[in-house]
N, C-alpha and C positions, 0 to 999 in steps of 0.2 A: 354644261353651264360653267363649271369652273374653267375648262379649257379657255372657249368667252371671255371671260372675266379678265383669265389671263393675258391672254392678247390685247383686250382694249387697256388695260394697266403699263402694258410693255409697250404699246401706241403712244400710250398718253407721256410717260417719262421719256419715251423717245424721243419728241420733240419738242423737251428743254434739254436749253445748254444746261451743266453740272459741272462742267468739269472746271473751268476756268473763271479763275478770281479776277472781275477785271475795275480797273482805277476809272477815276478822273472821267471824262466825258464819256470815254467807251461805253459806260453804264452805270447807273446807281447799283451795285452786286445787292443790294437790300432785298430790291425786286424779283430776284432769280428764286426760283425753290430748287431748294439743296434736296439730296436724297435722304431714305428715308437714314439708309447705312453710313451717313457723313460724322464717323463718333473713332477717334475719339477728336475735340475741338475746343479752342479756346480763340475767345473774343474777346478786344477791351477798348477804350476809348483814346481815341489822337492819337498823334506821333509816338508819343513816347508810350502807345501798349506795342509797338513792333518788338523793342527788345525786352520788354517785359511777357511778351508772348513767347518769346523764345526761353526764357528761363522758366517761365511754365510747361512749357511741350519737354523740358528735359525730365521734368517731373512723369507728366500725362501719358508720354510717348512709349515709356518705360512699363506703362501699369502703375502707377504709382497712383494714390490717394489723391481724387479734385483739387479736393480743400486744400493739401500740402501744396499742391500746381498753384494754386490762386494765388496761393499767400505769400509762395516765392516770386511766382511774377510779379506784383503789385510792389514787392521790396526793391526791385530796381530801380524806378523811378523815387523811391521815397530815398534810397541815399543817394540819387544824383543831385549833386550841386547847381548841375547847369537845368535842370527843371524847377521854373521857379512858382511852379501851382502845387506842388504836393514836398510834405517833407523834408528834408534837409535841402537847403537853398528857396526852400516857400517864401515869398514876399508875407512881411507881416502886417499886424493890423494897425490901425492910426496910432497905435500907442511904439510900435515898432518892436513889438511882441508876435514869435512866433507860434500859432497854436494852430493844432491838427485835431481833424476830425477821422475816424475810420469804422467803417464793419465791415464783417466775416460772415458769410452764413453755409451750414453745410450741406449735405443730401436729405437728412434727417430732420430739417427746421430747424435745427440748432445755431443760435445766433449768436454774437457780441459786439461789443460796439465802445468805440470811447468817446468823447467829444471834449475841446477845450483842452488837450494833454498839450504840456509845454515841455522840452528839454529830453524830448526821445523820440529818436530817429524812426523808430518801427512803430507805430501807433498801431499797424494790422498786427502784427503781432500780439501787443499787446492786449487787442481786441477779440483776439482768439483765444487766450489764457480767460478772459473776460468770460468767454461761453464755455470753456473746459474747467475750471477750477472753480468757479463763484455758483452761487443760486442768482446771478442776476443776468441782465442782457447788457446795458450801459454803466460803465462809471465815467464822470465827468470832472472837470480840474481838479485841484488837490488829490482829491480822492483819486483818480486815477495815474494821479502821477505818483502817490503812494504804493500803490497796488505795482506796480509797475517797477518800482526801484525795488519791493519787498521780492520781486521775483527776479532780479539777477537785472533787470536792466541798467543802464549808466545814463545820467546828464549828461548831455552832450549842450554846446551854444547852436545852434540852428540856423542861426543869422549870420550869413555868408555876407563876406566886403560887398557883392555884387547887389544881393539883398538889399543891405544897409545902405549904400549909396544909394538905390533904387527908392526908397524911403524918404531918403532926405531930400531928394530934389522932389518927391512929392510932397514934402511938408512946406516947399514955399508955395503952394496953391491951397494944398489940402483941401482940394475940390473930391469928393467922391462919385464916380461918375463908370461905372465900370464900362470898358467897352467889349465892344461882342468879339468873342474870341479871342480874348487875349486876358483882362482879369477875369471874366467868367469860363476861361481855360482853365478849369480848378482840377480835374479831375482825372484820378487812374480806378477806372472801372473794369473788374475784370465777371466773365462768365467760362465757364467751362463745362463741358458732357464730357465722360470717359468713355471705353469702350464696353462697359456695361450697361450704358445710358444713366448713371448719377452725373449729377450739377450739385457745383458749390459758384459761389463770388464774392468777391472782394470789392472793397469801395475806397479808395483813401484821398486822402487832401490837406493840405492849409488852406483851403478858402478863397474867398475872394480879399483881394488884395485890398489893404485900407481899411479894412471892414470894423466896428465900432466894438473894441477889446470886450471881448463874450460873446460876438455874435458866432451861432452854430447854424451849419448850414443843412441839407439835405442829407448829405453822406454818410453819416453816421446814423441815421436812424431808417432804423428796420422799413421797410414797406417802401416809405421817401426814394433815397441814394439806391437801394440797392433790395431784390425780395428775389426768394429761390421756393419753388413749389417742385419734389422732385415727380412729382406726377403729371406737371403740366410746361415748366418750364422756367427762365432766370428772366430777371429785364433789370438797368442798372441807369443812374440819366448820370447827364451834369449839365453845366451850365448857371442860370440862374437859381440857388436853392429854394429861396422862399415860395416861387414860383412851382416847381417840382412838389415842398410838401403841401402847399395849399389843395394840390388833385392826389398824393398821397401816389406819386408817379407809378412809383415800378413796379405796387402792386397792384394799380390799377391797369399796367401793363398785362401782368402774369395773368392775371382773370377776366381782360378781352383774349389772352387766347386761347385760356378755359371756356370758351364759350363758340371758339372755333375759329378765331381770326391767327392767320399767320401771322406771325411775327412784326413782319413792315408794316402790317395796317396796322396790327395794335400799336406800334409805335405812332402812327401817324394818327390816327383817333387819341391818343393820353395829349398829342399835342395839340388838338384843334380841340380838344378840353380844357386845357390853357389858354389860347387863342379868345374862345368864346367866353373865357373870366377876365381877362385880362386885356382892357382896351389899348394898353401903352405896349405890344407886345413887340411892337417894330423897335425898339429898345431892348428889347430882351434877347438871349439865348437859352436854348433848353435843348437837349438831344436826349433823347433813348434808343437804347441799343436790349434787346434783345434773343434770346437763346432760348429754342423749344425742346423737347423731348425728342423730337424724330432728328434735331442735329439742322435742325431749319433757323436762319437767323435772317435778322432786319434791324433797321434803324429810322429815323426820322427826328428830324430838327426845326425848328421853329424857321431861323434864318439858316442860308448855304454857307459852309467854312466847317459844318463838322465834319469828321474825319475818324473813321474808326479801323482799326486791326483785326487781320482772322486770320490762325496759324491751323492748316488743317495736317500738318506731317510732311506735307509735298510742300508748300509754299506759306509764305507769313507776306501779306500784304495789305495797305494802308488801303481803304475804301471810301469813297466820298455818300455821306449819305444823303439821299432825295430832304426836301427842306420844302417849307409851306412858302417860305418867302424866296424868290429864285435871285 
């Protein structure tokens, strides 16, 4: 019987492709099932998780600690200047104020989070001192912009020329109007498995762009932006946040695929969750992404334009993921 078993198992893996990452129309990669031994791996959101994948894998690749992988990839993008959805160079809000949101979480449930932090470059950071030092999960402006200076970080201005100019030609409409893919491009989501099989992930941002000074969005709160079950798996969105906590996204992610759903379907079920709350959704964007225990990932997006990263050791490449509206 066991021999049996075995054969129809080495049948069945033998004809899917695994080995190969592939873009753009060749394939949605969401759809493929990875092997069970696909670990160790890191996944994150758009363009800019390609080089923040790779600052992670110098962590991951090594045997190094998830969490540490996450929290250094996700800092790439937060001090690039020329990304202007997360962290330094973020487009700010109608008041022309730049404020970030972020969480951490690790193999062990352990979480933090900041939201509303102004004049510091590293909000993940920040956000991880949040779940190691404190009895709490989130601190939110002042307060965490306290908590933050009391732990060695610096002020920094945040609002880049590029930024600031970007602002003031929006202050002669001052229309709020996000469009898809571009101010709901808010987001660096990352997921990672080690070669032990622990996940941790990171979530960070400045928001959407214009947004009405205090507004916090999905990213920073546990379950919403970003949830890690290390016995089941990580899922992370962006896009529009309201949207995302109203279905309370990525843990409603994690526990369709506690229930047996791969990855891409869950993803695609939290979206047509959305969808069937949401009548104006052809307006909207939302993407989730992903990551199981067996090293199996997927994605799915409301509309086509999202775009996620997967750095398995051999290759870091940019993936287009399947979408309800084509």
């Amino acid at each position: 019987m066991a021999n049996r078993r075995t054969f129809i198992l080495q049948s069945l893996f033998g004809s899917v492709s695994v080995g190969k990452l592939l873009t753009g129309k060749e394939a949605h990669a969401e759809s493929l099932t990875k092997p069970a031994a696909n670990k160790p791996l890191v996944i994150s959101t758009w363009n800019h998780g390609l080089p923040a994948n790779e600052a992670a894998w110098k962590i991951l690749g090594t045997g190094g600690r998830v969490l540490d992988a996450v929290e250094a990839g996700v800092k790439v993008p937060e001090a690039d200047p020329s990304v202007t959805s997360v962290g330094y160079g973020g487009f700010p809000d109608r008041d022309g104020k730049v404020t970030l949101d972020a969480c951490i979480m690790d193999e062990q449930g352990n979480c933090g989070s900041v939201a509303f932090l102004q004049h510091i470059m590293h909000p993940i950071s920040v956000a991880r001192l949040v779940m190691e030092k404190t009895l709490h999960v989130m601190l939110v402006g002042d307060g965490a912009l306290q908590f933050a200076l009391a732990n060695g970080f610096k002020k920094q201005n945040l609002l880049t020329p590029q930024a600031e100019k970007a602002w003031k030609e929006w202050l002669k409409t001052a229309q709020y109007k996000p469009v898809i893919n571009i101010e709901n491009h808010d987001t660096i989501s990352m997921l990672a498995l080690d070669a032990s099989g622990n996940l941790s992930g990171a979530c960070t941002t400045s928001g959407a762009a214009w947004k009405m000074h205090g507004r916090v969005g999905d990213s920073p709160i546990i379950g919403a932006g970003l949830y890690v079950d290390n016995e089941v798996g990580g899922a992370c969105a962006t896009g529009l946040g309201e949207a995302v906590i109203k279905i309370v996204g990525s843990h409603l992610v994690v526990e369709l695929m506690r229930q047996g759903n791969p990855p891409a379907k869950a993803c695609q079920m939290a979206v047509e969750r959305i969808i069937k709350r949401q009548k104006d959704y052809k307006d909207l964007q939302v993407g989730f992404l992903a990551l199981n225990k067996q090293g199996e990932w997927g994605a799915y997006s409301i509309q086509s334009g999202f775009n996620f990263a997967v750095h398995n050791g051999q290759e870091n490449k940019l993936i287009d993921a399947s979408s309800f509206v084509k």
